[in-house]
C-alpha positions in Angstrom: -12.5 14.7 9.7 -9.5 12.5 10.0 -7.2 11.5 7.2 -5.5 8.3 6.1 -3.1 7.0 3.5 -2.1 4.2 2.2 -0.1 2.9 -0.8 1.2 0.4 -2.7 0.9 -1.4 -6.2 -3.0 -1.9 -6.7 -2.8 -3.1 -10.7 -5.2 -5.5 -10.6 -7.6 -4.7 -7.7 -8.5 -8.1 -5.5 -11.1 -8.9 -2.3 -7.9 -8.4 -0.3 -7.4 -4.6 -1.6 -11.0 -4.2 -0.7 -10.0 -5.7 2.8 -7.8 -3.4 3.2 -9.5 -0.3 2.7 -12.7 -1.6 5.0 -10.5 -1.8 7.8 -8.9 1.3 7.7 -12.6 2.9 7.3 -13.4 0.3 10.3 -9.9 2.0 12.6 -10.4 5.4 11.5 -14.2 5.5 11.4 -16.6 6.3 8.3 -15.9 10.0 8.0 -12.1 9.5 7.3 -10.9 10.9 4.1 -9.1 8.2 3.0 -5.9 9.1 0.4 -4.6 5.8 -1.6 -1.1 6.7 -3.3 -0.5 3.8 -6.0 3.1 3.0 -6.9 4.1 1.7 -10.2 5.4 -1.4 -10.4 9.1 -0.8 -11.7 10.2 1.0 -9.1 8.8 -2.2 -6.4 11.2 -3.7 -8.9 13.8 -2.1 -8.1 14.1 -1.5 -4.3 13.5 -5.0 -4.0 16.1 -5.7 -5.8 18.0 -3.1 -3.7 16.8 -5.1 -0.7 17.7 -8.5 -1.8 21.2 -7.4 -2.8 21.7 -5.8 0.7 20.5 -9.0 2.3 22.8 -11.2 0.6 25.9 -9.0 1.2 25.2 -9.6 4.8 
C-alpha cells in the first residue's frame, strides 16, 4: 500500500479541496493510504507574515 500526505488549512472544505484529494487518489492509485495534516490558521498567519517581511527587506 502506498502512502500520501498532504496539508494545509482545510476550514471550510470547498470542490477544490475535494479536487485535490481525487487527484492524488488518481497519481497514487485507489489503494493509497492517504494522510491529510490540517494546519491552523494562525500560524499561516504568521509565516506569511515572516515571508512578506523577508520579501520587502530585499
Amino acid at each position: 500500500m502506498k502512502r500520501a500526505i498532504t496539508f494545509g488549512v482545510f476550514d471550510l472544505f470547498h470542490y477544490g479541496h475535494l479536487k485535490l484529494y481525487q487527484n492524488i487518489k488518481k497519481v497514487c492509485g485507489l489503494d493509497t493510504f492517504l494522510v491529510v495534516a490540517v494546519q491552523d490558521s494562525e500560524f499561516i498567519k504568521k509565516q506569511s507574515q515572516m515571508l512578506i517581511s523577508i520579501i520587502q527587506q530585499k
